[in-house]
N, C-alpha and C positions, 0 to 999 in steps of 0.2 A: 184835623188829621188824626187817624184813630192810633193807639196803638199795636200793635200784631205781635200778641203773645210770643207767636211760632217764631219771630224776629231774634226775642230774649234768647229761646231755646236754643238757636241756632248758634250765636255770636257764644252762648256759653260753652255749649261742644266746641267751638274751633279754640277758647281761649281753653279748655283743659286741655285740650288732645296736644296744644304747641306744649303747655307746662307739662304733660307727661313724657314728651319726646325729648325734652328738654331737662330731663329729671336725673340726677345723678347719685349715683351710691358710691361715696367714699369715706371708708372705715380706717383707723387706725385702732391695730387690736394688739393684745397681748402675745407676745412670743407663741405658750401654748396654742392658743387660737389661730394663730397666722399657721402654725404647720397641722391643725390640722384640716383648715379650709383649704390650704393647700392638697394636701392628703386626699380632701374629698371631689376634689375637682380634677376633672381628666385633661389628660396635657394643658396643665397651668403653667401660667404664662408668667415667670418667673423674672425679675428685672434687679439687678444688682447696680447703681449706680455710683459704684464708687469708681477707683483709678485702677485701670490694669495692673499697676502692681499689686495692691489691695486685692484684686481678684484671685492673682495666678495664688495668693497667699492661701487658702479660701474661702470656698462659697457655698451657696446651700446648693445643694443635688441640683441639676437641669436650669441651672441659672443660666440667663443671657447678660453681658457686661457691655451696660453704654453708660459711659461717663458722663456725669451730669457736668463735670469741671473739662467736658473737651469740648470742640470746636463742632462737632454733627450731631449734637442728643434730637434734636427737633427733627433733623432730615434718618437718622435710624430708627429713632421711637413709632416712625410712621408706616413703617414695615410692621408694627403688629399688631395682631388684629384688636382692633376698638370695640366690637361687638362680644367679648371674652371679658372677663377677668383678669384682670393684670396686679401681679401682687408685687409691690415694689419696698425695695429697702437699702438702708447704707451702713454705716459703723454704727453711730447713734440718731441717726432720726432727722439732722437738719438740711441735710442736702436730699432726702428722700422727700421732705415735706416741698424744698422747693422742685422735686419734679413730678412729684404731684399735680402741685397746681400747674407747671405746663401741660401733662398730662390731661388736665381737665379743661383748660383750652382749646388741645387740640380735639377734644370731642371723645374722649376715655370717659366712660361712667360707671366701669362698672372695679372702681379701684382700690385695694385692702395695701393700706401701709406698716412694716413691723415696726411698732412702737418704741422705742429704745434703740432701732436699730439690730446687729449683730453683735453689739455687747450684752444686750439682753437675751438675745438667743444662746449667745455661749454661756451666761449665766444661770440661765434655764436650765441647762445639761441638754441641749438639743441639738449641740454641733455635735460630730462622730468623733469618741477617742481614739487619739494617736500618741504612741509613743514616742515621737519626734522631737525632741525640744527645739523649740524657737526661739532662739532669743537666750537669753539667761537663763540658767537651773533654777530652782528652786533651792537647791543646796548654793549654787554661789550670791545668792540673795539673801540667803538666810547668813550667810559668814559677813557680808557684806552690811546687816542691819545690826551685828554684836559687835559694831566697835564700841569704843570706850567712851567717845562723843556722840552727843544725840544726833541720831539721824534724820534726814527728813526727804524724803523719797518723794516725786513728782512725776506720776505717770502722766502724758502730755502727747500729744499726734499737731503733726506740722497743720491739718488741715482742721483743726480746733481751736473757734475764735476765739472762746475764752482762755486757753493755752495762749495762744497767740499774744495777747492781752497780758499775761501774767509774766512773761519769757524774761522783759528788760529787767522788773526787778526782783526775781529771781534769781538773775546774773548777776546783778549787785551783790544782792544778798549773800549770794556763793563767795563772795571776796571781803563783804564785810562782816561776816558772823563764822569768817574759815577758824577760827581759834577755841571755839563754842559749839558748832553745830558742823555736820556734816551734810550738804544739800546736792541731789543727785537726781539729776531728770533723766528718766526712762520714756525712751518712744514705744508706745503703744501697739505701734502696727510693725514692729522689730519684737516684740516680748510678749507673745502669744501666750504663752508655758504660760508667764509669770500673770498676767491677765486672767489665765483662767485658774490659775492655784488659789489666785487671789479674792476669785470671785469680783471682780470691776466690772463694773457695766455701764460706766459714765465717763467721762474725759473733760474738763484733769478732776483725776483723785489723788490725795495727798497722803503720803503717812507722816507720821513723825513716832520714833523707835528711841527706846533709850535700853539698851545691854539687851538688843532682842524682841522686848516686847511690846507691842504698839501701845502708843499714849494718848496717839490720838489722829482719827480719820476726817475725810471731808473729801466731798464729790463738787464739782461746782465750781465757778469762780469764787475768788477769796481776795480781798483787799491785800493791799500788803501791811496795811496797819495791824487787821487782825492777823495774819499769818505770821506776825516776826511776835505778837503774843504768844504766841501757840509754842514759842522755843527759846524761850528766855527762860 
């Protein structure tokens, strides 16, 4: 039995044409970059998945809000269109990335994630200033890091695992080093002001202040071995 060239030629167009249809574009970009892909695309398709309250706090221009942590992201996300660009994002980046990947599931290919999240974007200088304080001044923080005892400040959001992680002995620590250090966790998504004075863009970041002025920083999770170094 011979071979038939035209056979090869055939079975290769149909196996590209499945891999081209099948082909997906998802980028996670840089703050800058995300607004201005967004900027150059006409009615983009903007997806905010954090928690409504998180939203009404807020959001970038023309945002839609479907919570990746509620009970209908897969039966609302299907309401838009899949043939578009869909630019999706959250606080910092890990609830975006998992709905992404349902997003690519359900057959979204054409999908730009903001990297860092909204703490990147306000970092950036990209959210709109407002004179509104949210949360704490900036003046009652500053009075607030010149006590006499070292300070140590724990910016922290309930829906961050390595928060979450760190919380129990943190609260130790708050009872067993009260004579020595001063330890104070700030929620995150309650101390906007103080997030953006401070330029944070990651969750948790830590300070530690002695009469005012920082001694020493850290974004990330932290052991509690090294972090009770850090205040002794």
């Amino acid at each position: 039995m011979k071979f038939n060239p035209k056979i090869l030629v055939i079975i290769s167009f149909i196996i590209f044409s499945c891999n081209a249809q099948n082909a997906k574009d998802v980028k996670t970009i840089e703050a800058k970059d995300f607004a201005e892909k967004i900027a150059e695309t006409p009615n983009a398709q903007i997806l905010d998945v954090r928690t409504p309250e998180e939203f009404s706090g807020s959001h970038l221009d023309n945002a839609i809000n479907i919570n990746w942590l509620g009970n209908s992201f897969v039966t609302d996300v299907e309401k838009i269109d899949k043939t578009k660009p869909v630019f999706v994002y959250c606080k910092s980046g890990g609830r975006s990335q998992n709905a992404v990947n349902k997003l690519e599931e359900l057959g979204f290919k054409n999908i730009y994630q903001l990297q860092g999240g909204i703490l990147k974007w306000d970092a950036a200088g990209l959210s709109k200033p407002s004179d509104k304080v949210s949360g704490m001044s900036v003046q009652e923080y500053n009075k607030l890091v010149n006590a006499d005892k070292k300070t140590l400040i724990n910016f922290y959001a309930e829906w961050c695992a390595p928060c979450k992680k760190m919380a129990p002995y943190l609260a130790k620590m708050q009872k067993e080093e009260n004579e020595n250090v001063v330890i104070i966790r700030l929620d995150a998504d309650k101390n906007k002001t103080l997030m953006d004075a401070l330029k944070i863009s990651e969750l948790p970041t830590l300070f530690v202040y002695e009469k005012g002025a920082i001694k020493w920083k850290h974004s990330g999770y932290i052991s509690e071995e090294d972090l009770r170094k850090q205040i002794q």
